[in-house]
Structures are given as C-alpha cells and as structure tokens.
Backbone as JSON, one array per atom type, in Angstrom:
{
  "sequence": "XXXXXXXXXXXXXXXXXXXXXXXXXXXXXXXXXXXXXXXXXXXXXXXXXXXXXXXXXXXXXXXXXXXXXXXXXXXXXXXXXXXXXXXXXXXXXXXXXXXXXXXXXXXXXXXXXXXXXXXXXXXXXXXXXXXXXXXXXXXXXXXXXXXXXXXXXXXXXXXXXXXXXXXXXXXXXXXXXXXXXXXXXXXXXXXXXXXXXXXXXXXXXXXXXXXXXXXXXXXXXXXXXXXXXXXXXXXXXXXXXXXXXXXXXXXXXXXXXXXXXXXXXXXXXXXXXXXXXX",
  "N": [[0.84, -1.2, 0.0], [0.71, 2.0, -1.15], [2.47, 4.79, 0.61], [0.93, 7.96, 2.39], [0.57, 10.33, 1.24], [1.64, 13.88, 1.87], [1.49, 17.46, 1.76], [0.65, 19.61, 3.43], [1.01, 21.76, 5.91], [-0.9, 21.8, 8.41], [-2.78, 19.78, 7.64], [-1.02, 17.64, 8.15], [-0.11, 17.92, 10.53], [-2.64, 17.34, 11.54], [-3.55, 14.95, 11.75], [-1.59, 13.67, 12.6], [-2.15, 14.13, 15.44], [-4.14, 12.99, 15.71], [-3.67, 10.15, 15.29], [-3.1, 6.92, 16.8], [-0.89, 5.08, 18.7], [2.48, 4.5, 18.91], [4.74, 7.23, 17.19], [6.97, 6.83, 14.69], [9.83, 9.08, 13.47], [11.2, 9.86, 10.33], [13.75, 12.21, 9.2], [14.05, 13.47, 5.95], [16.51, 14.5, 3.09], [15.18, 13.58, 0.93], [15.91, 11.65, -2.13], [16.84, 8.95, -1.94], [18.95, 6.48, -0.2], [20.68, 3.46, 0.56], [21.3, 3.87, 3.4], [19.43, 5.99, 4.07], [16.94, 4.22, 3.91], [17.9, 2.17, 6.14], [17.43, 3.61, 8.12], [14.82, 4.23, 7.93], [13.79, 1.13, 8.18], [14.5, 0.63, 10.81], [12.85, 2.17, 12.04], [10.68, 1.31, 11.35], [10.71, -1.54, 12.89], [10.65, -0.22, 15.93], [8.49, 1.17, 16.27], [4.79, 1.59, 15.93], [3.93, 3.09, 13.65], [5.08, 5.18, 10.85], [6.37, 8.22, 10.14], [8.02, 9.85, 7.12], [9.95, 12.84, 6.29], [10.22, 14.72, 3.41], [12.63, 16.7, 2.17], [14.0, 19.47, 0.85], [16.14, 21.15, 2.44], [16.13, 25.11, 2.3], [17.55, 26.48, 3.78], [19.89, 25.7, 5.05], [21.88, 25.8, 3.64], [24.93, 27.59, 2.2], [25.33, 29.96, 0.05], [27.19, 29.93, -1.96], [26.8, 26.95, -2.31], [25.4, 24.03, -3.19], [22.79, 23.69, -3.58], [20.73, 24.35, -5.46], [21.12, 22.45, -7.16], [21.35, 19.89, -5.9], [20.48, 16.34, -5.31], [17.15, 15.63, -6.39], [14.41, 13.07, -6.61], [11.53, 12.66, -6.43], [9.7, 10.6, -7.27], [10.64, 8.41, -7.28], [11.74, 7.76, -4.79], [9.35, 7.66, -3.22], [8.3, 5.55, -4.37], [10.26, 3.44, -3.05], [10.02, 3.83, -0.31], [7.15, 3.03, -0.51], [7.82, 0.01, -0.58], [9.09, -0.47, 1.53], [6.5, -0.18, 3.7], [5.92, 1.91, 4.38], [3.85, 4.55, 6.14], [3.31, 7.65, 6.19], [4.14, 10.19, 4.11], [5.6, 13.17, 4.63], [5.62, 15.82, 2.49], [6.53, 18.81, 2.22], [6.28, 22.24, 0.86], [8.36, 25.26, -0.09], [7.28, 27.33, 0.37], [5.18, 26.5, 2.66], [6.7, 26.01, 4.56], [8.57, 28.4, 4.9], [7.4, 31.05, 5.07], [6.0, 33.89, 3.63], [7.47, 36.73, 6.06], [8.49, 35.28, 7.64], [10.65, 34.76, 10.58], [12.14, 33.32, 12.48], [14.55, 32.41, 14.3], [16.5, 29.2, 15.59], [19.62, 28.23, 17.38], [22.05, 26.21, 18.43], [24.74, 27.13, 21.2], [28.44, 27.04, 21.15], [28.95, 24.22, 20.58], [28.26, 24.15, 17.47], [29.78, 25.69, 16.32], [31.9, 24.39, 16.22], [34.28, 22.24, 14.09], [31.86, 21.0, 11.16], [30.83, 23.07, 11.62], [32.49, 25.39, 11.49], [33.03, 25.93, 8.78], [30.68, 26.16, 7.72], [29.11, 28.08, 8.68], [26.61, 28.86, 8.95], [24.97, 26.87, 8.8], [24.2, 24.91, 10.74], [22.2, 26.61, 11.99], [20.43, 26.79, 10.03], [19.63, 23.79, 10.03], [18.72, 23.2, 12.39], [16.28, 24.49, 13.19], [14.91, 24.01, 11.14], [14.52, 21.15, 11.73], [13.19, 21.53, 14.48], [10.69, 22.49, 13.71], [9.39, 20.45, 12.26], [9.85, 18.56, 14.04], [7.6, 19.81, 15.66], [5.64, 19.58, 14.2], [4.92, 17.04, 13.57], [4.86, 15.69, 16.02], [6.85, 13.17, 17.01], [7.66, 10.07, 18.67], [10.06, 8.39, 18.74], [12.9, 9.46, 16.84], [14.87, 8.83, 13.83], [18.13, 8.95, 13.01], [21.2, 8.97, 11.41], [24.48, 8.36, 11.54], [26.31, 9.13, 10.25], [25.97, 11.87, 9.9], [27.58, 13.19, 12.39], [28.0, 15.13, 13.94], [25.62, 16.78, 13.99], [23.68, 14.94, 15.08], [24.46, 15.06, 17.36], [23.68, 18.37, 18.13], [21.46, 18.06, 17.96], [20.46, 16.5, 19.7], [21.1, 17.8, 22.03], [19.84, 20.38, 21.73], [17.11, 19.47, 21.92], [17.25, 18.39, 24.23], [16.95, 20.94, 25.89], [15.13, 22.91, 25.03], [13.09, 20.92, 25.7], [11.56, 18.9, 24.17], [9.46, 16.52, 23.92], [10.06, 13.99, 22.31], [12.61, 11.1, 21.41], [15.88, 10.93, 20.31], [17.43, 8.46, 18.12], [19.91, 7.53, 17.01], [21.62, 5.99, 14.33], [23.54, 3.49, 12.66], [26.37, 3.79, 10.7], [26.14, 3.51, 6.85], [27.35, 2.2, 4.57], [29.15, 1.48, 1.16], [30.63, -1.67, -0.05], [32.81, -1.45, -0.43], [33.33, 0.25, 1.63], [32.58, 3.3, 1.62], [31.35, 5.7, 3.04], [27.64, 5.68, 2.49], [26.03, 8.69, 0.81], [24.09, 11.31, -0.56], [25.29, 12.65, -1.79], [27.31, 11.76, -3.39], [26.92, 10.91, -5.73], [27.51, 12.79, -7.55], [29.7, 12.44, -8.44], [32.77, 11.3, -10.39], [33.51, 8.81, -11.73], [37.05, 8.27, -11.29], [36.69, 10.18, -9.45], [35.15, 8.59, -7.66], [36.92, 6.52, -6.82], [39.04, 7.99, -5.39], [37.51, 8.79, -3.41], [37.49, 6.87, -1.77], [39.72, 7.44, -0.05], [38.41, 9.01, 2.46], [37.33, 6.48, 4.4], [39.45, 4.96, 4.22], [41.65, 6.36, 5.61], [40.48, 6.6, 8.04], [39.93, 4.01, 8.95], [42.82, 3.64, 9.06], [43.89, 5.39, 10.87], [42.31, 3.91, 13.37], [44.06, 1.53, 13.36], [46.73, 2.36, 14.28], [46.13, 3.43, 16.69], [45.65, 1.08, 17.49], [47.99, -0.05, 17.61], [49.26, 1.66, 19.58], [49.57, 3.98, 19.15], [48.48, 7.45, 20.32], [48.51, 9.33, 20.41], [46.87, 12.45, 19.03], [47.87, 14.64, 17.33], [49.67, 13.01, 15.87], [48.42, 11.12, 14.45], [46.78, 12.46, 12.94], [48.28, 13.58, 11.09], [49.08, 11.31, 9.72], [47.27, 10.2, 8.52], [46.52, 12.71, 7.24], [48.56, 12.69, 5.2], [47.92, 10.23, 3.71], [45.12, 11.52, 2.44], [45.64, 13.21, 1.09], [47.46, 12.28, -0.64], [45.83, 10.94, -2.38], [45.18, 13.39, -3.97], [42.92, 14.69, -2.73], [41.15, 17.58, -0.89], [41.93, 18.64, 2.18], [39.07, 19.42, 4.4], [38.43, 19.51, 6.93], [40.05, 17.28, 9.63], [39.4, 15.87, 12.8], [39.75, 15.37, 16.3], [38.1, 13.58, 19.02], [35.93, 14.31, 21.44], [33.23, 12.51, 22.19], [30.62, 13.06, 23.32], [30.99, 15.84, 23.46], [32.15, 17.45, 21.85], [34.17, 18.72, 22.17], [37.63, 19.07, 21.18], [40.29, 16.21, 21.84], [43.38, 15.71, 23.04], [44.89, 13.2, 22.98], [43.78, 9.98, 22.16], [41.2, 7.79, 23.42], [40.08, 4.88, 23.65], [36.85, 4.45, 22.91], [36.3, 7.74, 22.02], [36.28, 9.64, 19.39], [36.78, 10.0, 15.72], [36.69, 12.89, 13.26], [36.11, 13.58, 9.86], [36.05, 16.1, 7.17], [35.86, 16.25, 3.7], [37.14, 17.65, 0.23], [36.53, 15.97, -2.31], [37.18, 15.93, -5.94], [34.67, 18.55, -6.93], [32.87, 18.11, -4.46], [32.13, 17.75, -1.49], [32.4, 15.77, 1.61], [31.8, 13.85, 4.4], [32.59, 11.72, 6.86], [33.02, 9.31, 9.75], [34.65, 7.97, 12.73], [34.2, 5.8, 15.8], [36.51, 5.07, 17.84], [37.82, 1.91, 18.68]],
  "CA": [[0.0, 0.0, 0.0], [1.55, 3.64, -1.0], [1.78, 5.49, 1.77], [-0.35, 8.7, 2.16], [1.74, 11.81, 1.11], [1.04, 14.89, 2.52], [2.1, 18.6, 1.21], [0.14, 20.76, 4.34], [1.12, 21.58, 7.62], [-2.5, 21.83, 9.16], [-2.68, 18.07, 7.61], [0.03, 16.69, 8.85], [-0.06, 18.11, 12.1], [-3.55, 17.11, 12.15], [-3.33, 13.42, 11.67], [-0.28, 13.16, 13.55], [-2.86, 14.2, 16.64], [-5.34, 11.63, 15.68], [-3.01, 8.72, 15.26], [-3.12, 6.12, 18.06], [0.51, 4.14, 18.36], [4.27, 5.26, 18.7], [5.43, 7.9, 16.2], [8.82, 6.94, 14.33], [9.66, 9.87, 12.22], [13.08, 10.27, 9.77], [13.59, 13.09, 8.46], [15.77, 13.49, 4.89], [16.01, 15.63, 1.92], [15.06, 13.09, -0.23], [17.09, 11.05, -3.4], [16.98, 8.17, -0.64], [19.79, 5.68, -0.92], [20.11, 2.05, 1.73], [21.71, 4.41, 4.69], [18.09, 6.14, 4.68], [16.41, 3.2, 4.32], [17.89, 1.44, 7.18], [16.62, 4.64, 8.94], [12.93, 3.43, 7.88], [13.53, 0.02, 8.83], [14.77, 0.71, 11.98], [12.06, 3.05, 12.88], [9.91, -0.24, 11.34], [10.78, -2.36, 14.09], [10.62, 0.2, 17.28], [7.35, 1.94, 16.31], [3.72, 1.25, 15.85], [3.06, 4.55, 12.92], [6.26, 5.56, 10.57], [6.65, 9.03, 8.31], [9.54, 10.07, 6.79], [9.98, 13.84, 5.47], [11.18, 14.75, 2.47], [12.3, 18.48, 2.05], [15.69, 19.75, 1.04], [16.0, 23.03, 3.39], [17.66, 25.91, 1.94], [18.55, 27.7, 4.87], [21.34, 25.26, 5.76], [22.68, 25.52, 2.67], [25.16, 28.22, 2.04], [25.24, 31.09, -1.13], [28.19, 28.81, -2.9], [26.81, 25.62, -1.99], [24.68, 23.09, -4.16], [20.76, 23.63, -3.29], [20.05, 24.3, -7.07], [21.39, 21.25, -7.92], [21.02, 18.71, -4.72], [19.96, 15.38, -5.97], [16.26, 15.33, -6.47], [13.73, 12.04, -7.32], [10.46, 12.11, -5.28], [8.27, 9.45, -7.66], [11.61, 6.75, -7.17], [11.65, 7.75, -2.99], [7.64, 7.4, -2.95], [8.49, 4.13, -4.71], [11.02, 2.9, -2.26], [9.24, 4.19, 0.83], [6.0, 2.18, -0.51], [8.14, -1.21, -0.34], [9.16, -0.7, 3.16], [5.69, -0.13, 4.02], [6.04, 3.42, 5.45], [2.37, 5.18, 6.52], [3.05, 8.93, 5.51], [5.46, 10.92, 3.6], [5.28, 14.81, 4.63], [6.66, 16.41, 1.5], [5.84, 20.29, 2.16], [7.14, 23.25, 0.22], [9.27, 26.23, 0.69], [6.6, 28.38, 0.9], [4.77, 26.2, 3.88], [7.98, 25.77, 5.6], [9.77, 29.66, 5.7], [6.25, 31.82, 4.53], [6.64, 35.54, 3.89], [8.07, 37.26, 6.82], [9.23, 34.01, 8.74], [11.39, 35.53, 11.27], [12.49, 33.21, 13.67], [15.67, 31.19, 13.79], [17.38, 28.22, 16.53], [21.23, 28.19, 17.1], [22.68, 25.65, 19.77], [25.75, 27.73, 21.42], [29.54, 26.51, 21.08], [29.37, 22.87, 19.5], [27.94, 24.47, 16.46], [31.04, 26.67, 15.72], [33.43, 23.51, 15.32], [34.19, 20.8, 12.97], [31.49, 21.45, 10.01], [30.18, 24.47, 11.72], [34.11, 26.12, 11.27], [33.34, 26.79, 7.39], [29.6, 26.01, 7.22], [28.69, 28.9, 9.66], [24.83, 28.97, 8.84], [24.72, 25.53, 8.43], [23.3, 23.97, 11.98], [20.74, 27.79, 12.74], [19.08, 25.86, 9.42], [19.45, 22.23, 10.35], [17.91, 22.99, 13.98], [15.57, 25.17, 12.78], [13.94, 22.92, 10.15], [14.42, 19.57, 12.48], [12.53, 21.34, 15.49], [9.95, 22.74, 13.01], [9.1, 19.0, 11.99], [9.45, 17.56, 15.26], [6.78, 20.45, 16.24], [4.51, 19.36, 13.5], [4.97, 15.56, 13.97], [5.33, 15.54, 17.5], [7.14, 12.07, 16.68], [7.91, 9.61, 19.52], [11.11, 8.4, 17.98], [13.04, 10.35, 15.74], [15.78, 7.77, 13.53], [19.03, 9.94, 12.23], [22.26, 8.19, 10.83], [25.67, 9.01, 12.36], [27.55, 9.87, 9.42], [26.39, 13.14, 10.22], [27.56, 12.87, 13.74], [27.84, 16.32, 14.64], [24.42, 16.52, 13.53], [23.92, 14.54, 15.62], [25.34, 15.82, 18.88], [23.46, 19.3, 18.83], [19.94, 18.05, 17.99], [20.14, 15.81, 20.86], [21.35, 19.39, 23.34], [18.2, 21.4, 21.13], [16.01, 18.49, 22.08], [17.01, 18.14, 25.62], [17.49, 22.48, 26.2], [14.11, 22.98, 24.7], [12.47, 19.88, 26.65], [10.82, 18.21, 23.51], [9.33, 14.88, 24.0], [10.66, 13.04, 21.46], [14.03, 11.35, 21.7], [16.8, 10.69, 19.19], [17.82, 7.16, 18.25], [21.17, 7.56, 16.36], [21.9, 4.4, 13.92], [25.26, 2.74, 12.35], [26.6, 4.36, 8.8], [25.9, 2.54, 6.42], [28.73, 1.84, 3.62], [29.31, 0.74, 0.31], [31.05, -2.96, 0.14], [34.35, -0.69, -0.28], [33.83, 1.39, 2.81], [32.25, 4.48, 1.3], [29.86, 6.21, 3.41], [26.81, 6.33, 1.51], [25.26, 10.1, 0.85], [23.59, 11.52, -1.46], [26.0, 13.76, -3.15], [28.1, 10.45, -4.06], [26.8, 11.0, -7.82], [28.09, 14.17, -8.18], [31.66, 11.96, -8.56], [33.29, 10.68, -11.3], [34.6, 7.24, -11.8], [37.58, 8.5, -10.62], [36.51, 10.44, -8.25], [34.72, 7.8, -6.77], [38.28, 5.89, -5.91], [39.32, 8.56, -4.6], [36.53, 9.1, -2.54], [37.77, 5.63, -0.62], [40.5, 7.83, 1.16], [37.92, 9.28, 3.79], [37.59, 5.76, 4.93], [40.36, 4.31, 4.51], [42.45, 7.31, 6.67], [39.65, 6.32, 9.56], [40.73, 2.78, 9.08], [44.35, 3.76, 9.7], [43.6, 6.1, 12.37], [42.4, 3.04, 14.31], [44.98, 0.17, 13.3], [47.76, 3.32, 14.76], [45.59, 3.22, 17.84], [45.58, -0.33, 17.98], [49.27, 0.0, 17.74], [49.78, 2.1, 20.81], [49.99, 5.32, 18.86], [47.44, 8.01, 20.91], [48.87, 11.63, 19.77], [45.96, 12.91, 17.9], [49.03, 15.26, 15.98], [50.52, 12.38, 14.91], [47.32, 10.42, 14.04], [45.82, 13.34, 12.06], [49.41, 13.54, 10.59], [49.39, 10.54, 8.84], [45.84, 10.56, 7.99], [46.48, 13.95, 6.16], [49.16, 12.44, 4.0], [47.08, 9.69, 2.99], [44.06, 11.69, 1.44], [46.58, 14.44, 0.05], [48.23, 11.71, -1.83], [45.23, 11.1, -3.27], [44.58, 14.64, -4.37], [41.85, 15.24, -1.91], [41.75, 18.86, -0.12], [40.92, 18.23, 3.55], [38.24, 20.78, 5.71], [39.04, 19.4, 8.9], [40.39, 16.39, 10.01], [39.21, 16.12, 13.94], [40.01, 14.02, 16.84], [37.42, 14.72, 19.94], [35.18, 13.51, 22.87], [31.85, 12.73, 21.02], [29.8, 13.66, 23.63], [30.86, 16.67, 23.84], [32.31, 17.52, 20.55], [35.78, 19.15, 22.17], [39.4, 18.39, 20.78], [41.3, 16.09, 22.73], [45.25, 15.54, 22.03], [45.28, 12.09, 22.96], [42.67, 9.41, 21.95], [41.3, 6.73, 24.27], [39.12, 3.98, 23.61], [35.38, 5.92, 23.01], [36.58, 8.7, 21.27], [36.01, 9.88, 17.65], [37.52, 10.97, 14.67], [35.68, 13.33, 11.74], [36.83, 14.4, 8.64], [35.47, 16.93, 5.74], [37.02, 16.05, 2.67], [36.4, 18.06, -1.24], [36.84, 14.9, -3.4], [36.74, 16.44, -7.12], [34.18, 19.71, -6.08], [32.21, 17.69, -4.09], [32.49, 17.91, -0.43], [32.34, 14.73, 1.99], [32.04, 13.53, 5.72], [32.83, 10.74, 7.41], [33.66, 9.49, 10.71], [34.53, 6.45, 13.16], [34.5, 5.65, 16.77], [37.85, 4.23, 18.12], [37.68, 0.78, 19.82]],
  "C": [[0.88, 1.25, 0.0], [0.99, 4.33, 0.29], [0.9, 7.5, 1.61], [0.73, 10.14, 2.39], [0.67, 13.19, 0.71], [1.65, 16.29, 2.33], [1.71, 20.16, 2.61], [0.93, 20.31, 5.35], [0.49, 21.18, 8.59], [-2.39, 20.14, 8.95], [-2.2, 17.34, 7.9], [0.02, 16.49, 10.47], [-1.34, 17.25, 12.64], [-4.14, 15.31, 12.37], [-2.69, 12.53, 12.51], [-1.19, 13.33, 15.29], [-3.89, 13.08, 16.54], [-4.58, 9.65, 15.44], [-2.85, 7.84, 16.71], [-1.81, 4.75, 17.78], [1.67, 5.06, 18.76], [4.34, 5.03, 17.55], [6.97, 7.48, 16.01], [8.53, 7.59, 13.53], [11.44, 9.81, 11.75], [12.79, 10.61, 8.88], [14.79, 13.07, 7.64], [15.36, 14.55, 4.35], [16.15, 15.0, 0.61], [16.1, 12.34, -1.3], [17.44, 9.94, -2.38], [17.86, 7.31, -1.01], [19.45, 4.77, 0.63], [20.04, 3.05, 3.15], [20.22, 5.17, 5.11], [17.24, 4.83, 5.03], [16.46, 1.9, 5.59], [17.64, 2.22, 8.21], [15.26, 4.1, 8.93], [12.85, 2.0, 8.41], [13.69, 0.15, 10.28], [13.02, 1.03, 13.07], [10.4, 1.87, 12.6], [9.61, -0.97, 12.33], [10.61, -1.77, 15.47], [9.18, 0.83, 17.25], [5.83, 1.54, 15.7], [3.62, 2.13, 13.67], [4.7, 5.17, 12.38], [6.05, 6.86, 9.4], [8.17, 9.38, 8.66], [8.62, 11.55, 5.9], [10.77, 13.85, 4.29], [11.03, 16.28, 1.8], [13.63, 18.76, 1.97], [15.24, 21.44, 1.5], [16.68, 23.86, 2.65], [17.53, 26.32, 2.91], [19.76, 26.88, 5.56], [22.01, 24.99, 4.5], [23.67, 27.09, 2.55], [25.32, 29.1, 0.31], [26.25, 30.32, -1.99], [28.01, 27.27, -2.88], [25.43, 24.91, -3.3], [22.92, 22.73, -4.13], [20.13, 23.55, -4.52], [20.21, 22.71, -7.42], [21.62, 19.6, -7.03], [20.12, 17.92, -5.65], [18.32, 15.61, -5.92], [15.29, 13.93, -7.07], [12.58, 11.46, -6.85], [9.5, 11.06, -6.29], [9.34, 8.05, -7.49], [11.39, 6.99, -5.26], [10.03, 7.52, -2.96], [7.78, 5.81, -3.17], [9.05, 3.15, -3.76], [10.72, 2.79, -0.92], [8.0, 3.49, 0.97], [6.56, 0.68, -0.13], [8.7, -1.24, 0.75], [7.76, -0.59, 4.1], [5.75, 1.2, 5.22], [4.41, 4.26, 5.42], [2.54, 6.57, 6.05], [4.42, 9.46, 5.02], [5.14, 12.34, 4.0], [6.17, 15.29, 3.31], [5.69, 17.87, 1.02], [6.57, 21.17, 0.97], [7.77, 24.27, 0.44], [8.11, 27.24, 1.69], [5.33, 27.97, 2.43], [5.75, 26.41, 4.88], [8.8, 27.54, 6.24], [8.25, 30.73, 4.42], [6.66, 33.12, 4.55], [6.39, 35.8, 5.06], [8.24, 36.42, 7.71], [10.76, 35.09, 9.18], [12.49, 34.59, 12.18], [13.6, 31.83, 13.45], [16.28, 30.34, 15.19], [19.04, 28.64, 16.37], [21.39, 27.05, 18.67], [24.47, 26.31, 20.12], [26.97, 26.59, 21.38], [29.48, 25.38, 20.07], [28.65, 23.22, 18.2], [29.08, 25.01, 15.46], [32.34, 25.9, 15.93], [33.11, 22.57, 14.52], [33.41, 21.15, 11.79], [31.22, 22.55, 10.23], [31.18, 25.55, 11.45], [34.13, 26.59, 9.77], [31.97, 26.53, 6.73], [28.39, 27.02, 8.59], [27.66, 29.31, 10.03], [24.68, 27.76, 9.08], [23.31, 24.82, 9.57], [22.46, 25.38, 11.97], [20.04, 26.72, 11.2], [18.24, 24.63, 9.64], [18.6, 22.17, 11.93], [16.78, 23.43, 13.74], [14.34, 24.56, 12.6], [13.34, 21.57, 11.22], [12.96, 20.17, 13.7], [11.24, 22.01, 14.64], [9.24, 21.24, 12.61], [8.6, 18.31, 13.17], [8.15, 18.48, 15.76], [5.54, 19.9, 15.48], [3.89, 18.01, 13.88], [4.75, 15.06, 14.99], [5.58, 13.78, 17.37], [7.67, 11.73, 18.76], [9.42, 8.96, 20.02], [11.62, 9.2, 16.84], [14.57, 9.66, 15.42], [16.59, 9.09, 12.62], [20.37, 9.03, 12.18], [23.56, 8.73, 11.78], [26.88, 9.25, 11.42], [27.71, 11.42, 9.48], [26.33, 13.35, 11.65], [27.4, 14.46, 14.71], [26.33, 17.08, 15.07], [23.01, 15.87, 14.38], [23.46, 14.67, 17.68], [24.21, 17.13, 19.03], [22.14, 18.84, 18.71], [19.56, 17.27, 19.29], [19.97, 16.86, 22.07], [19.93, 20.18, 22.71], [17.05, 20.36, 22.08], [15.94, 18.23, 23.7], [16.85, 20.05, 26.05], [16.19, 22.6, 26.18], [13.0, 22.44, 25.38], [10.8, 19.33, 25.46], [10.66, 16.98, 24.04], [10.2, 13.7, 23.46], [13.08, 12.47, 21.47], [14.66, 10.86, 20.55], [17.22, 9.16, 18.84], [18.91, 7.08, 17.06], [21.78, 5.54, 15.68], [23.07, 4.37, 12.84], [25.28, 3.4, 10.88], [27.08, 3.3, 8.09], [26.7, 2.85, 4.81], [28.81, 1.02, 2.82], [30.71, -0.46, 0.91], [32.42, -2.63, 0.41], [34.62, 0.17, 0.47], [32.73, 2.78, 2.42], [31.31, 4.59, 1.64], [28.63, 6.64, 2.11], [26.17, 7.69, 1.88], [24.72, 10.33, -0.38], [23.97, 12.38, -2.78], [27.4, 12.69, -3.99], [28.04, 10.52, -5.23], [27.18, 12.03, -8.03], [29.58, 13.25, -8.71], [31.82, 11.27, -9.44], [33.36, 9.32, -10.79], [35.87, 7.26, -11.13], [37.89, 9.22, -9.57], [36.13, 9.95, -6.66], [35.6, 6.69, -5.98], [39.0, 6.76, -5.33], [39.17, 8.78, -3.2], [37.31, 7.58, -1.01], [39.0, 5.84, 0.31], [40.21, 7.97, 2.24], [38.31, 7.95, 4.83], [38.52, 4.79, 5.14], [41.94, 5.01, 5.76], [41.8, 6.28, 8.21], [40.05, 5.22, 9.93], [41.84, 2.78, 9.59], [44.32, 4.5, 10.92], [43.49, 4.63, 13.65], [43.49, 1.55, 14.53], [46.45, 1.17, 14.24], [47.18, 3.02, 16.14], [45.84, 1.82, 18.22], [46.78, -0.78, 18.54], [50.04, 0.4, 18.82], [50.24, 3.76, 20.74], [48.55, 6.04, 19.22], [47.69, 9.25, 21.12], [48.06, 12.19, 18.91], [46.87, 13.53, 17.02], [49.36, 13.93, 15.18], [49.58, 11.26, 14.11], [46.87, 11.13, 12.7], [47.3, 13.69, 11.08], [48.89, 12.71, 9.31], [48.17, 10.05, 7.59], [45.44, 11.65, 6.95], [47.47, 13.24, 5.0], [48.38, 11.2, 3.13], [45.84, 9.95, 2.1], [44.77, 12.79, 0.93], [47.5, 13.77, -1.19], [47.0, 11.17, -2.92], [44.54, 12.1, -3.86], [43.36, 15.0, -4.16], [41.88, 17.18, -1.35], [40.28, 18.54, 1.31], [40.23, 19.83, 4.24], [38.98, 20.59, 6.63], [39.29, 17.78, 8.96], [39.77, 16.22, 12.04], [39.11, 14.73, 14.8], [39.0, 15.06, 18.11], [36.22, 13.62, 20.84], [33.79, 13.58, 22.25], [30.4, 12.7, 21.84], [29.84, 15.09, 23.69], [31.57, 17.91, 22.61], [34.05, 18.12, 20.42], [36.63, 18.62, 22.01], [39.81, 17.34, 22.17], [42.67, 15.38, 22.36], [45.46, 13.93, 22.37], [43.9, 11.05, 22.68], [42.48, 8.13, 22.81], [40.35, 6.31, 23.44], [37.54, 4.74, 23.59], [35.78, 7.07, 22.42], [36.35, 8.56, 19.62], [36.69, 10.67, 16.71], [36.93, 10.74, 13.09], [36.59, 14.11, 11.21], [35.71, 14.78, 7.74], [36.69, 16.87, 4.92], [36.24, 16.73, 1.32], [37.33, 17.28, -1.74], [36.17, 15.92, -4.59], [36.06, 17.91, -6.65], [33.49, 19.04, -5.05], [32.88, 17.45, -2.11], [31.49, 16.74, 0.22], [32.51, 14.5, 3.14], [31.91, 12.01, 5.8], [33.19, 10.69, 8.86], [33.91, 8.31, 11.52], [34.63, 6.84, 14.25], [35.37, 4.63, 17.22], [37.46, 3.53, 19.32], [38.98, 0.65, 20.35]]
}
C-alpha cells in the first residue's frame, strides 16, 4: 500500500494528533539511498506509525553551496518508501515551511562553531531550525538519524534536551558501500575517478584506528598521517578532527570511546565521514 503523502502543515499536524501508536519519524532531503532506508527500517521495528519527510532546506545551505542542484527524485523515494511499508510521507514546500516574513531562527551555542560548523557557519541555525519545526509538526515519539552526520547529531540531541521536547533521538550505524564508502547523497556528483578517490575518507579512519591499535594516541601524529594519505590522493581536507563525542571538544590524545571526523572536497564535491575508536 503507498503510503499517504502529505504537502500541508494543518494536515500533517492534524493526523499526527489523531493517530493512536508510537510515532517513528526520519527526516531526509530526499534522493533516498540504503543508509536512509535502514533509517525506515529501523524506525519499522521500534514503532507502531512511521513518516519520513522529504524536504531539502535551503537555509542550511550556504550562497556557494549546491541547493540548485542537490539530488532530487520524489516518484523513485515514494516508490522505495512504498516497499518498506512506510504510513506517511510529509513532502511540504518552501513556501509552507519559511512563509513571507518568517522571522524566527534556533542556534545551539559553542558545538555548532566547530568541525562542520568552522566553514559552514549557517549551516546547523538551518538544520535545527527545520528539524525542530518537523518535530513540532509531527510531534514524533522516535526520531531515527544516521551518524555519518555525527555532529548533527550531537546538537539536535542538546536542542532536544534544552528545549524539553518529547521526542528522543535514536542515532543508527553508517551505512557503507562494500568498499567502505559512506553512503550520501552527493556520491553522484563523482566521477569514476573520483569515486576511488573518494575511498581515502575511509580508509584514513581505518588507519587512524589500526595506529591506535598500535599504541599510537597523539591525535598530531594520528591526524598527521591521515592527512598524507588523502593528500596523496589529491583530496583537499576541511578538517580532520580528533574529539570527545559527547561533547564535541578536541582532545590531544585518543582513548578507547573517542572519535575521529573528517570533511574532505573529493573532485568539487564535499564529503564527511567518521569512526569511533575501539
């Protein structure tokens, strides 16, 4: 059965009050690849009642960045979303979502202004924005988000507890081609050879932890070797980052529980990744 796709606010909201069950909601921006989909399954198995949004935001996009041209394909995601057996799709429009004279914007202080937030400086006031805009509509019970965008992550969980929404976060495993490569959605922007390229992110992260395993725990000299490996493949790194992933701050030595994220521009195309060190 297709599920029952929905373009209002009023409608959504108003359904979402008449539904009887636990809400799983996961929210994307559409062009869905497995790593969403094991978002929908997930939220399959923990919840009675499942939508998924589908809305690419511009306001977390920046003035040089790719909003014109972000993957789009809502009659193949309707398609794909019907064979998991998902109950609603919200798929609003700009003009429901940021209406003339929308005023009002989110920011979560500090962990916003490192790691992607360091050269994507709008980025999270959109991504919080939008998310608690959804979760307001939805008032979901679960809310399923991936951890490739870990930072992502991290502040919606502080919005969500600061705020004192209901709904809680359920953060699930990144999900990777057979060769490692986080799947995303800007993956087709890449050549053929871009796309072996692309297998530096994870293969650095890989080395990061076999160094660890080794007895080496100098984030310098970690993020060292890690830089020469995606520079030899004519990558240009954002950030490389080693850091306490509750809390998102640097730390110079890495223990066991700790994390390390990288932003990488493979070809133009800009790329995250990240792992947690066992």
């Amino acid at each position: 059965m297709k599920p029952k796709l929905i373009n209002s606010i009023e409608e959504m909201s108003t359904v979402c009050r008449q539904l009887k069950g636990k809400i799983g909601f996961v929210p994307t921006m559409g062009f869905l690849h497995a790593g969403h989909l094991s978002l929908v399954s997930e939220a399959k198995r923990k919840t009675d009642i499942v939508i998924v949004s589908i809305y690419v935001n511009p306001t977390q996009f920046s003035a040089n960045e790719d909003l014109s041209s972000y993957p789009r394909n809502i009659e193949r995601d309707i398609e794909l979303l019907t064979n998991l057996d998902v109950d609603y799709i919200f798929f609003p429009t700009d003009e429901q979502m940021y209406p003339d004279g929308y005023k009002t914007w989110l920011n979560v202080d500090k962990i916003t202004q490192v790691l992607c937030g360091r050269s994507r400086p709008t980025h999270f006031r959109g991504v919080i924005t939008i998310v608690a805009k959804l979760m307001n509509i939805i008032d979901p019970d679960l809310m399923f988000m991936g951890e490739k965008d870990f930072q992502q992550l991290v502040v919606l969980k502080q919005m969500i507890k600061d705020l004192n929404f209901r709904t809680k976060i359920v953060g699930c495993p990144i999900i990777r081609e057979k060769d490692g490569l986080a799947l995303s959605s800007r993956n087709k922007y890449l050549s053929y050879s871009g796309r072996k390229k692309a297998l530096c992110l994870n293969k650095s992260l890989l080395l990061a932890q076999k160094l660890f395993n080794r007895g080496i725990i100098s984030s310098n000299k970690i993020i060292s070797q890690m830089t020469d490996l995606i520079e030899e493949n004519e990558c240009i790194i954002d950030y490389i980052e080693v850091f306490d992933q509750n809390t998102l701050e640097h730390i110079p030595k890495l223990i066991s529980g700790s994390r390390i994220a990288l932003a990488v521009i493979v070809e133009n195309t800009r790329l995250i990744d990240n792992i947690k060190i066992l």
